[in-house]
FIZAPA-10293 format. One record per residue (C-alpha): x, y, z; residue number from 1; residue in one letter. Coordinates in nm, 3 decimals, always signed. Example, Ala and Ser with C-alpha at 12.3 -4.5 7.8 and 13.67 -1.06 7.14 Angstrom:
2
+---------+---------+---------+------+------+
!      px !      py !      pz ! resi ! resn !
+---------+---------+---------+------+------+
!  +1.230 !  -0.450 !  +0.780 !    1 !    A !
!  +1.367 !  -0.106 !  +0.714 !    2 !    S !
+---------+---------+---------+------+------+
//
This chain:
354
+---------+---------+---------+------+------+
!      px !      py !      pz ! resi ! resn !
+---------+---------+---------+------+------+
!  +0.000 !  +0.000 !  +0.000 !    1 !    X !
!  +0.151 !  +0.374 !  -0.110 !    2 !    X !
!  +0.113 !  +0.600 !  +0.252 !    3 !    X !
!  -0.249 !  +0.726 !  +0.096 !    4 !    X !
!  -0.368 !  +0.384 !  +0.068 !    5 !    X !
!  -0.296 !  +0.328 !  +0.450 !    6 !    X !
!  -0.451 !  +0.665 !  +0.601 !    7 !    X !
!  -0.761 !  +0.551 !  +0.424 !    8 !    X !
!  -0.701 !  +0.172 !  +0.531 !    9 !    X !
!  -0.638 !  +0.245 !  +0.890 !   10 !    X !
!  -1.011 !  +0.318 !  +1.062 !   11 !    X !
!  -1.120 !  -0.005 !  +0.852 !   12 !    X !
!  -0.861 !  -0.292 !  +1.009 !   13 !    X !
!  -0.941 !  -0.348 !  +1.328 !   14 !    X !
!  -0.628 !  -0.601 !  +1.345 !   15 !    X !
!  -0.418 !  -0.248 !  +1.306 !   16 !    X !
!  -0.649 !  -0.081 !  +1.563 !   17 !    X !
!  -0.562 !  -0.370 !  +1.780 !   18 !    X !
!  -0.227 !  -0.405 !  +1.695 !   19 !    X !
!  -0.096 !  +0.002 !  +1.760 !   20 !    X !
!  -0.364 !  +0.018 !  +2.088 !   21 !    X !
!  -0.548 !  +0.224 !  +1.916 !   22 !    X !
!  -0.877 !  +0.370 !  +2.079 !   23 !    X !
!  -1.172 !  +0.285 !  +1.888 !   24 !    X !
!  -1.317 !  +0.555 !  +1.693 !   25 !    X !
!  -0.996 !  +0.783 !  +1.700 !   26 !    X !
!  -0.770 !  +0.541 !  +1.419 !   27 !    X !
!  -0.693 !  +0.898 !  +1.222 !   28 !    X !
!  -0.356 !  +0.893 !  +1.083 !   29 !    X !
!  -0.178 !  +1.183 !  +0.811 !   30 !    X !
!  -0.046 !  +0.964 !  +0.548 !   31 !    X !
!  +0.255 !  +1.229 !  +0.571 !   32 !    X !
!  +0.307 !  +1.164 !  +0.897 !   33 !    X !
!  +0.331 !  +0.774 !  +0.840 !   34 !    X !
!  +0.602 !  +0.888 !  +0.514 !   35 !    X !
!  +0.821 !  +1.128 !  +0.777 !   36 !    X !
!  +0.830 !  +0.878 !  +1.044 !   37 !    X !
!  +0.892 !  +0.593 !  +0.816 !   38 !    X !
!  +1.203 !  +0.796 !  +0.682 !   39 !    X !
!  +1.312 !  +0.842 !  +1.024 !   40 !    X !
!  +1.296 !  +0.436 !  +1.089 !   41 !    X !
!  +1.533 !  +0.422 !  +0.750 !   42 !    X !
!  +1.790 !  +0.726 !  +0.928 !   43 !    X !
!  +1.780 !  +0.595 !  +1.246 !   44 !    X !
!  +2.015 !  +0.212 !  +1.332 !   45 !    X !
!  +1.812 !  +0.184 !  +1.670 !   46 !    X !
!  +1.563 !  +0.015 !  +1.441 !   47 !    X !
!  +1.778 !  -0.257 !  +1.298 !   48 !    X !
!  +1.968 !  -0.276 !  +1.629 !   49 !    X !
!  +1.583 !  -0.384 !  +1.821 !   50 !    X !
!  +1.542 !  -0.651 !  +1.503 !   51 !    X !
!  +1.877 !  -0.797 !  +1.569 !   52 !    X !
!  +1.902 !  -0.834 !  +1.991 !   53 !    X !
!  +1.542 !  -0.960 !  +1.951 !   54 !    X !
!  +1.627 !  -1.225 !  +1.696 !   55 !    X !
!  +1.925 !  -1.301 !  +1.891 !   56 !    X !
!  +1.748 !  -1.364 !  +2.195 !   57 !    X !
!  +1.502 !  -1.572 !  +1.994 !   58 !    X !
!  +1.775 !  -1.784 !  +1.856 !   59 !    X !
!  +1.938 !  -1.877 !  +2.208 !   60 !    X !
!  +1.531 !  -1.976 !  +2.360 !   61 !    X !
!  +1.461 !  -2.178 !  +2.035 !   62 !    X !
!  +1.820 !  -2.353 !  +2.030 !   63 !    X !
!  +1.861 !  -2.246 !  +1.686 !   64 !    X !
!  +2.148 !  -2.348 !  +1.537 !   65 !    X !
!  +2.363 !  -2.021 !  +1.310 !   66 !    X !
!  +2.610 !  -2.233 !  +1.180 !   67 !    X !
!  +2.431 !  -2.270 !  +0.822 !   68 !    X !
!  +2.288 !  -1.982 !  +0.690 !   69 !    X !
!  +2.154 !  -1.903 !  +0.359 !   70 !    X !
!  +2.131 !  -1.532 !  +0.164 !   71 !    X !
!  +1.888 !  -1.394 !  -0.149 !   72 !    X !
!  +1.799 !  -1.121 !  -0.298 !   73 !    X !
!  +1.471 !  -0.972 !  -0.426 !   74 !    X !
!  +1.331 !  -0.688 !  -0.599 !   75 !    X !
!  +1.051 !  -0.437 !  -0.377 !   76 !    X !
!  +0.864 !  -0.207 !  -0.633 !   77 !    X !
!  +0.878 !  +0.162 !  -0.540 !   78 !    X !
!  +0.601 !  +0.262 !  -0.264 !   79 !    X !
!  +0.422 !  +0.491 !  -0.548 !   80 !    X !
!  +0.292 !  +0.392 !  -0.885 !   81 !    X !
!  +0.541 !  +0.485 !  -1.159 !   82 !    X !
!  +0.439 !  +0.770 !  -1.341 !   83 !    X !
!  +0.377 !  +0.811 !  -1.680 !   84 !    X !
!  +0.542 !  +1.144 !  -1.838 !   85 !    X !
!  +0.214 !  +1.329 !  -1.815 !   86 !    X !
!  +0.149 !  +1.271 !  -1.478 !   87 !    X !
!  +0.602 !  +1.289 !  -1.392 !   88 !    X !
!  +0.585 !  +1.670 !  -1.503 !   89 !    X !
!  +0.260 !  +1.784 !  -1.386 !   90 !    X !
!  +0.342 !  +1.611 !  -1.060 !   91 !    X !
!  +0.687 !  +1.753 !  -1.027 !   92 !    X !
!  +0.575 !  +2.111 !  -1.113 !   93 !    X !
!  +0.325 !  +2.105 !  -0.846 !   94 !    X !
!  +0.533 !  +1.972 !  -0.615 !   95 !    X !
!  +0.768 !  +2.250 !  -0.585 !   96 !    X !
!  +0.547 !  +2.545 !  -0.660 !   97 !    X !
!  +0.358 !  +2.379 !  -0.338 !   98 !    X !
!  +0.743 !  +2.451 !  -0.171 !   99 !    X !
!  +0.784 !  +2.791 !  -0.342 !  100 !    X !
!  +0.424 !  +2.911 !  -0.270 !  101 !    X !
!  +0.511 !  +2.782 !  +0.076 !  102 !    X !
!  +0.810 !  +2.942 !  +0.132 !  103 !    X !
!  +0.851 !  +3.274 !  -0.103 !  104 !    X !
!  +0.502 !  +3.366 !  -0.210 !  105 !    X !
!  +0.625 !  +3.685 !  -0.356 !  106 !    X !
!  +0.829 !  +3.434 !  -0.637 !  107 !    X !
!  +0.550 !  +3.233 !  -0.672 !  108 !    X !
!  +0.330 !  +3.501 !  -0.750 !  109 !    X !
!  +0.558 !  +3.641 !  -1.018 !  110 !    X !
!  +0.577 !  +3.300 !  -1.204 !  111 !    X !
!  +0.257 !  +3.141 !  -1.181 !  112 !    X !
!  +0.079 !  +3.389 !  -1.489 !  113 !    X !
!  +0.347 !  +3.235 !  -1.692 !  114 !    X !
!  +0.290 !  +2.831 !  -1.632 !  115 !    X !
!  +0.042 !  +2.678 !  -1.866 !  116 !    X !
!  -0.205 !  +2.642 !  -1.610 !  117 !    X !
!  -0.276 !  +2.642 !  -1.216 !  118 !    X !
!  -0.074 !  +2.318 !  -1.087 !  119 !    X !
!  -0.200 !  +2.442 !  -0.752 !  120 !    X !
!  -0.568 !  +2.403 !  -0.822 !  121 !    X !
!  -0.789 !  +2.180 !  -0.591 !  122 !    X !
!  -0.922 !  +1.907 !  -0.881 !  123 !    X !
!  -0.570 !  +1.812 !  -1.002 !  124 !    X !
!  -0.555 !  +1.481 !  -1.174 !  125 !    X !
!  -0.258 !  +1.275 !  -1.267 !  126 !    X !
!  -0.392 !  +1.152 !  -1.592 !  127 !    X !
!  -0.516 !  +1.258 !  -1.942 !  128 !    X !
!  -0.779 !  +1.009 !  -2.136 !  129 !    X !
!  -0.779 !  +1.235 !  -2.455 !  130 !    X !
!  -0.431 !  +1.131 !  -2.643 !  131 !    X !
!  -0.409 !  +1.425 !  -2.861 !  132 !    X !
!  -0.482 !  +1.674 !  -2.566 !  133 !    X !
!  -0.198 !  +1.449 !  -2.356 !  134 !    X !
!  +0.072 !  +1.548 !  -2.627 !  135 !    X !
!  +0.005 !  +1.861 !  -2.624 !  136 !    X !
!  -0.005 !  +1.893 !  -2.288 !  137 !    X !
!  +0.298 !  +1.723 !  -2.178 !  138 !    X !
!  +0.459 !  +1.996 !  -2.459 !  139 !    X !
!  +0.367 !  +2.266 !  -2.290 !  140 !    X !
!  +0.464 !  +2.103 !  -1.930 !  141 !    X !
!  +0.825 !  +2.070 !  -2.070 !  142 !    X !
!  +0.820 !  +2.436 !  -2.156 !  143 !    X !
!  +0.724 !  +2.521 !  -1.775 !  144 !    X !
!  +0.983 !  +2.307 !  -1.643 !  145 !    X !
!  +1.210 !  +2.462 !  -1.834 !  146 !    X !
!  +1.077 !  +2.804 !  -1.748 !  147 !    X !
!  +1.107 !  +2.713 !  -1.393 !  148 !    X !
!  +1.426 !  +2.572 !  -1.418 !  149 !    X !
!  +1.558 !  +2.889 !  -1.586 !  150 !    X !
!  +1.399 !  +3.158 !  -1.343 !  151 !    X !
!  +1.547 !  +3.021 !  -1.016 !  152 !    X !
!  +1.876 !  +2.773 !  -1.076 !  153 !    X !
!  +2.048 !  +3.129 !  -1.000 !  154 !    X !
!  +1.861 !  +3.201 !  -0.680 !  155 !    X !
!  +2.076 !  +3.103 !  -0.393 !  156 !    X !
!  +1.756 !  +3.001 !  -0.150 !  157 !    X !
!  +1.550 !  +2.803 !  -0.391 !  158 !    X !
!  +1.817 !  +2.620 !  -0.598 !  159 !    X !
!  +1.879 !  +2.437 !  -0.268 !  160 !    X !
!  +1.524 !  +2.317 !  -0.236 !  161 !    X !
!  +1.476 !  +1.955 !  -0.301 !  162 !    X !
!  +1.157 !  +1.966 !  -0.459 !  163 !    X !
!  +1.373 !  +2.222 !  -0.714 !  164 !    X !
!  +1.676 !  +1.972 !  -0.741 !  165 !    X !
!  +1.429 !  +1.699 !  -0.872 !  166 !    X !
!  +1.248 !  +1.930 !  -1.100 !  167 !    X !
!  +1.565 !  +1.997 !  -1.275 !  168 !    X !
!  +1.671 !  +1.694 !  -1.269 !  169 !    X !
!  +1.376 !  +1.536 !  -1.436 !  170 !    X !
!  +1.351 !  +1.828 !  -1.677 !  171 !    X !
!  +1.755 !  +1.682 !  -1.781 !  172 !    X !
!  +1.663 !  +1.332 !  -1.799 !  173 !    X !
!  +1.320 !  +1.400 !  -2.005 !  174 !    X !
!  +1.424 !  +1.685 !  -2.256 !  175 !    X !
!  +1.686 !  +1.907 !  -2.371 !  176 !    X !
!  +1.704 !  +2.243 !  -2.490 !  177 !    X !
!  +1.817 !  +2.393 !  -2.838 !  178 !    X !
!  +1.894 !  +2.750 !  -2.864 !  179 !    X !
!  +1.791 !  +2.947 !  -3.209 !  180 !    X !
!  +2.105 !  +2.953 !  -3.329 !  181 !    X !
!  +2.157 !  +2.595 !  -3.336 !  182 !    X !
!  +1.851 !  +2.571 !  -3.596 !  183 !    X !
!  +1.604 !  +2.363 !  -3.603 !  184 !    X !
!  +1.471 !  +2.031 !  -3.780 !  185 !    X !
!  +1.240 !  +2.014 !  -4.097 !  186 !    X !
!  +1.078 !  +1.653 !  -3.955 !  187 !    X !
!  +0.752 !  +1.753 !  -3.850 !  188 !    X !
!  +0.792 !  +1.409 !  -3.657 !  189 !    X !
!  +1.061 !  +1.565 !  -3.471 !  190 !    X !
!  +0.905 !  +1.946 !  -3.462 !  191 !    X !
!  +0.583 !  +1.804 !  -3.266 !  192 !    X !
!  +0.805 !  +1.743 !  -2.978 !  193 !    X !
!  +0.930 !  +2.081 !  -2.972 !  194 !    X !
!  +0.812 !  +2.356 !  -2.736 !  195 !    X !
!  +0.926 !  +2.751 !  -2.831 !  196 !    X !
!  +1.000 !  +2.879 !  -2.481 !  197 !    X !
!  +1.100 !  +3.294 !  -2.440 !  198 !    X !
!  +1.368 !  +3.355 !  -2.172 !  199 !    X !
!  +1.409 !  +3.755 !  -2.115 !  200 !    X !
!  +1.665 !  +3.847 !  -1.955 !  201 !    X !
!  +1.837 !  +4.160 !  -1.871 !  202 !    X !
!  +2.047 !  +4.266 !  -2.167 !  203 !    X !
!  +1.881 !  +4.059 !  -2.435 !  204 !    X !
!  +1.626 !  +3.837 !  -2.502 !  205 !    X !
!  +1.690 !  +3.431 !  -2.628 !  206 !    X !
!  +1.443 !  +3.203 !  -2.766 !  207 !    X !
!  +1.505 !  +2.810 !  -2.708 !  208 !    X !
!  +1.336 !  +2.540 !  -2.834 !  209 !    X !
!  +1.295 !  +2.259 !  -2.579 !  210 !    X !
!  +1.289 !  +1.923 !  -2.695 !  211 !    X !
!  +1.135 !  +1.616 !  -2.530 !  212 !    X !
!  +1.381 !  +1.333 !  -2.559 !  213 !    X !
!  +1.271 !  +0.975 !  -2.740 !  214 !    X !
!  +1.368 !  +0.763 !  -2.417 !  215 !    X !
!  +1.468 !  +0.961 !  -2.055 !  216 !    X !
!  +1.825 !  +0.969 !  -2.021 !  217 !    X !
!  +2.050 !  +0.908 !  -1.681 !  218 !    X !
!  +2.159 !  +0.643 !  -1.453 !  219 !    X !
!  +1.933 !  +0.686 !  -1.203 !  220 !    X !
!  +1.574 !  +0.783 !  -1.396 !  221 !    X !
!  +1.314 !  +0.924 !  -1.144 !  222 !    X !
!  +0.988 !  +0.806 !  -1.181 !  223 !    X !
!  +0.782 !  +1.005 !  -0.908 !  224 !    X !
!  +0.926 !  +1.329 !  -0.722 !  225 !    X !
!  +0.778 !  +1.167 !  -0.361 !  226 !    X !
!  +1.038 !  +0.846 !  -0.413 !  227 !    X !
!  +1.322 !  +0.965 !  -0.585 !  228 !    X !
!  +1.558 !  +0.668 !  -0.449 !  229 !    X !
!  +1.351 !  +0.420 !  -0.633 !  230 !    X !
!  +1.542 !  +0.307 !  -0.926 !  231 !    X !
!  +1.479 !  +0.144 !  -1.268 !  232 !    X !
!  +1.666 !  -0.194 !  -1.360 !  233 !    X !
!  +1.598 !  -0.435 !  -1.605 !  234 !    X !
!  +1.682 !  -0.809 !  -1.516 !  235 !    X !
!  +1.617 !  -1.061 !  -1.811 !  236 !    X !
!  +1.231 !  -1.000 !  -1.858 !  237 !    X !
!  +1.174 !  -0.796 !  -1.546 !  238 !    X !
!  +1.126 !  -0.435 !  -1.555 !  239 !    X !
!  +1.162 !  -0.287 !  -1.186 !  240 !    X !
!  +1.133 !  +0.056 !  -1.068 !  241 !    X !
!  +1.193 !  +0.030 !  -0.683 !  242 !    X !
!  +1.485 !  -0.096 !  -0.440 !  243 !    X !
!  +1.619 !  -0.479 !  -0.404 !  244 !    X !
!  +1.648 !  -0.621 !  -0.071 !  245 !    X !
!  +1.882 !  -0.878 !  +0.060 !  246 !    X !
!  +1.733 !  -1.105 !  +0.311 !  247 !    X !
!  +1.943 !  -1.356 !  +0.539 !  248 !    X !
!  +1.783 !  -1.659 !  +0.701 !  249 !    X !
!  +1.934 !  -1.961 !  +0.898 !  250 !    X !
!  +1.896 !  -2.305 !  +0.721 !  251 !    X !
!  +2.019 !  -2.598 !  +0.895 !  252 !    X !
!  +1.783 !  -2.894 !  +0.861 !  253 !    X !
!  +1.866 !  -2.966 !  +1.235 !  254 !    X !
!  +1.660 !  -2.652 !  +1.347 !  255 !    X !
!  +1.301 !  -2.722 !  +1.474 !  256 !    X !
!  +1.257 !  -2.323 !  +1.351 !  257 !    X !
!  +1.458 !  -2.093 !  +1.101 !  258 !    X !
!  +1.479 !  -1.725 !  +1.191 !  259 !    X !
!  +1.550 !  -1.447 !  +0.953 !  260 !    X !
!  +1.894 !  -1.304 !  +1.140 !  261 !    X !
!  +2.018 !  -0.979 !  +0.848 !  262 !    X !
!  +1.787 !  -0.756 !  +0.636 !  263 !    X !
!  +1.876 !  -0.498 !  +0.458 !  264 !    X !
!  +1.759 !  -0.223 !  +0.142 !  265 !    X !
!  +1.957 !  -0.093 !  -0.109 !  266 !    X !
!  +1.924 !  +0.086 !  -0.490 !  267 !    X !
!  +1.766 !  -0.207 !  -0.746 !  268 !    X !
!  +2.081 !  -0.165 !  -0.909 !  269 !    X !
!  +2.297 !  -0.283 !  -0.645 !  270 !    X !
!  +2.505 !  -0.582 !  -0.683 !  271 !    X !
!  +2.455 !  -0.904 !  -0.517 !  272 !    X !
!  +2.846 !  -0.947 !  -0.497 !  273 !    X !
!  +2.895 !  -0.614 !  -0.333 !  274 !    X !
!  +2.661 !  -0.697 !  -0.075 !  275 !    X !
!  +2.785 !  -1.023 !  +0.078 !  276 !    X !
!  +3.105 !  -0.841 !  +0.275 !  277 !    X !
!  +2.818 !  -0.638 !  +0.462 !  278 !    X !
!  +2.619 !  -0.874 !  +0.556 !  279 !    X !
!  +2.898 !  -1.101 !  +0.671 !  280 !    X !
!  +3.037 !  -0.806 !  +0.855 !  281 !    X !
!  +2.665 !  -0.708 !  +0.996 !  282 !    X !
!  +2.653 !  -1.110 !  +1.128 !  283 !    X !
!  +2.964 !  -1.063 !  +1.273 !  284 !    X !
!  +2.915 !  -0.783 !  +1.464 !  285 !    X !
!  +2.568 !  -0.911 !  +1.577 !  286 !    X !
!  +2.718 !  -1.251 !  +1.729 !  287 !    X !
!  +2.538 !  -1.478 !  +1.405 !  288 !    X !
!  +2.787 !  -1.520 !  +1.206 !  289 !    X !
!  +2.746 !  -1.837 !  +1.039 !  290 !    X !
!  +3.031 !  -2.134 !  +0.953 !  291 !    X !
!  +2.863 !  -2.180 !  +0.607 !  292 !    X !
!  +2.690 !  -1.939 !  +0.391 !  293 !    X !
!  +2.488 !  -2.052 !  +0.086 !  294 !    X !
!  +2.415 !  -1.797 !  -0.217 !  295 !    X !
!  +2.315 !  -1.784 !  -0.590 !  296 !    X !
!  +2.563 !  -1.728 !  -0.844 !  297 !    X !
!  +2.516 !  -1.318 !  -0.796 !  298 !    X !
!  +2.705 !  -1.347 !  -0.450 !  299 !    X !
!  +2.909 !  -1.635 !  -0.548 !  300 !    X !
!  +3.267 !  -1.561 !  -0.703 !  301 !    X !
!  +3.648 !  -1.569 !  -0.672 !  302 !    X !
!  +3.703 !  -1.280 !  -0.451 !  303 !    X !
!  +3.358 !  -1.316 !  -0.254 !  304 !    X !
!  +3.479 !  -1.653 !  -0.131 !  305 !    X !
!  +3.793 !  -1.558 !  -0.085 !  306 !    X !
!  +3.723 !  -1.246 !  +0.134 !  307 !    X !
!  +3.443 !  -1.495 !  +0.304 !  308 !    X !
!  +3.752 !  -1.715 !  +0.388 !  309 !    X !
!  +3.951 !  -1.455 !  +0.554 !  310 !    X !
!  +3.641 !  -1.391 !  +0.756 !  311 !    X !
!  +3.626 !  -1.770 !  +0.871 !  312 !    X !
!  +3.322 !  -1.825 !  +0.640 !  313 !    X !
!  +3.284 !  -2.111 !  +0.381 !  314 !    X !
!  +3.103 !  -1.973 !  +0.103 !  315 !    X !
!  +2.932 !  -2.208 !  -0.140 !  316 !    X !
!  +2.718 !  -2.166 !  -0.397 !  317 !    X !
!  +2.665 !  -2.189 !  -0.762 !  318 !    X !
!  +2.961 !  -1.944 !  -0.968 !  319 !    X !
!  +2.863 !  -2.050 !  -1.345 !  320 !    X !
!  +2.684 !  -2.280 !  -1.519 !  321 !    X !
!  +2.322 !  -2.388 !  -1.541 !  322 !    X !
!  +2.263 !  -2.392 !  -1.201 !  323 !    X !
!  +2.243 !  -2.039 !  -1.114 !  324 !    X !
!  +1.940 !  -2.050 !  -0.809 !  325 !    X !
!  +2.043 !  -2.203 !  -0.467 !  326 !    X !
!  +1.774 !  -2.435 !  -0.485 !  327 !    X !
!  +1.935 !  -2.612 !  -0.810 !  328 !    X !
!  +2.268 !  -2.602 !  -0.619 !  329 !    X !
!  +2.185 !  -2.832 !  -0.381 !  330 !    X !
!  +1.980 !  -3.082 !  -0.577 !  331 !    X !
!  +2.173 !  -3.394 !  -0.604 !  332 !    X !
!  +2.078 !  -3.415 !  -0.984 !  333 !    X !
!  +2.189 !  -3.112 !  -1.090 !  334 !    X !
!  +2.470 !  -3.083 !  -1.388 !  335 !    X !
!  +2.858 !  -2.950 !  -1.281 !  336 !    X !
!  +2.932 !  -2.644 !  -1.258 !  337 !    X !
!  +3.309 !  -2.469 !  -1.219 !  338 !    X !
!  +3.234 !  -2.441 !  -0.814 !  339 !    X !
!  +3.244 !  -2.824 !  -0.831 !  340 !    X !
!  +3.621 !  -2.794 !  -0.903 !  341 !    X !
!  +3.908 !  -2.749 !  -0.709 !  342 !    X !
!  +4.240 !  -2.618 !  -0.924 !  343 !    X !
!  +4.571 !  -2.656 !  -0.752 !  344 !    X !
!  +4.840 !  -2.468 !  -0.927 !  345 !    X !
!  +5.217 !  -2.586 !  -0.896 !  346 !    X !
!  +5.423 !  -2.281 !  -0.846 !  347 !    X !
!  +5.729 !  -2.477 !  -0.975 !  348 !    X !
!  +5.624 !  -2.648 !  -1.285 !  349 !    X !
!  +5.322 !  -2.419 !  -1.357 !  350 !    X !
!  +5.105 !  -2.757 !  -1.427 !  351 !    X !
!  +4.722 !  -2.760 !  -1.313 !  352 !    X !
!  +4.549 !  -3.022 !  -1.139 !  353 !    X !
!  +4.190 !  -3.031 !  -1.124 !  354 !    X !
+---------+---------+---------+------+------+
//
């Protein structure tokens, strides 16, 4: 559920009434409160500190065995919807003029006869059903991110509000801006992605054409100014705009229960093989670290075991080959892979022995 979804959700589940001692009848919540305080969780390690003593404790009760411990990885989608480009730049505008209005009426006031329309109004929706109307619309939003853009990256107050910083940095990724002199194209193709935009300044007066680009451009593509850390990553079929999380769990057989003992967040584009020294160093620290460690062939490789080694940690897993998902790693019919092997090297003769 997006932070919304729960304010509305909250008076209607009596299990979360119950749950957060909740008074019946007074189960009101700001969904921006919930957002602020669940940023605050993400800032503050007292959080993950409470998960890990508590699991800890749970471990030594339940004489659960640490010694074999399994990690994965999976992708969480971002906590909004992913914006199309209509609703991206009307949402972004509005966003900050909320800020400036906010904060230095007096600016906002001097820009707002120039925007396309009133992003501030009260019926403000984030969609367009008429197709034609959405084109031109989203032409003339470019133009007004632009506009902004131009009037204020020289202020030295509101170029350093956030709501700013993603404004420009969405109007970067999404278009890009052609002075006069460069010319312009004959395509009409091209042309109807082209918005005229007149910049006045105080000695002369420049006209730029602002262009909306085929495909956004960027390594880190924003997809909704409220979740800016959610990123876009593309893994075989998948398409994921969001955050991947790495979860740790014991797995002995032996255990009567498993307990999850490391959790963690981190950008969707964040490697599986960068990961594994953290978590072996968060185990560590947290008095779980395990004697073997099983992981797919994204933590799995020469240096991962080896620094896992050094650490006192045997970790095994699938490196190559066919059987890339823990589960086919450790079923008994599964075909060879390179991890199977063992290479000794003679320093003297330089001969291999597998």
């Amino acid at each position: 559920l997006n932070w919304r979804q729960v304010e509305f959700m909250f008076m209607r589940r009596l299990d979360w009434i119950n749950a957060t001692f909740t008074e019946f009848g007074k189960a009101f919540v700001d969904h921006t409160t919930l957002f602020k305080f669940f940023r605050q969780l993400e800032d503050d390690s007292s959080t993950y500190q409470l998960f890990a003593d508590l699991t800890n404790n749970f471990i030594e009760v339940c004489n659960v065995s640490t010694d074999k411990q399994r990690v994965d990885s999976y992708f969480m989608l971002g906590w909004l919807a992913t914006l199309s480009r209509y609703g991206l730049f009307k949402e972004t505008i509005r966003v900050f003029l909320q800020v400036l209005r906010k904060h230095k009426p007096g600016l906002y006031d001097s820009i707002k006869d120039d925007l396309s329309l009133d992003y501030l109004q009260d019926n403000f929706d984030l969609t367009e059903k008429d197709k034609e109307k959405t084109r031109g619309r989203i032409k003339e939003m470019a133009r007004d991110l632009y506009l902004l853009k131009s009037s204020f990256e020289n202020n030295h107050q509101v170029k350093h509000y956030e709501t700013f910083k993603t404004l420009v940095e969405v109007f970067n990724q999404q278009c890009v801006v052609k002075t006069e002199a460069e010319g312009s194209s004959d395509n009409d193709d091209l042309n109807s992605n082209k918005e005229t935009v007149e910049i006045t300044g105080d000695n002369a007066t420049l006209d730029v054409e602002v262009e909306i680009r085929e495909k956004p451009e960027g390594d880190k593509i924003i997809s909704s100014p409220h979740n800016t850390d959610a990123t876009y990553v593309r893994k075989r079929n998948q398409k994921i705009v969001g955050h991947k999380v790495f979860a740790t769990e014991t797995c002995d057989p032996e255990n009567d229960v498993q307990f999850i003992t490391d959790v963690n967040l981190e950008r969707a584009t964040h490697a599986d093989s960068r990961e594994i020294a953290a978590i072996e160093q968060r185990l560590e620290e947290n008095d779980m670290k395990p004697d073997t460690f099983y992981g797919d062939a994204g933590f799995v490789n020469g240096e991962s075991i080896l620094d896992s080694a050094e650490r006192g940690i045997d970790l095994a897993g699938p490196s190559s080959g066919r059987s890339q998902s823990f589960e086919g790693f450790v079923d008994a019919d599964r075909p060879l892979d390179i991890a199977d092997f063992t290479v000794i090297v003679n320093d003297q003769t330089g001969e291999l022995t597998v």
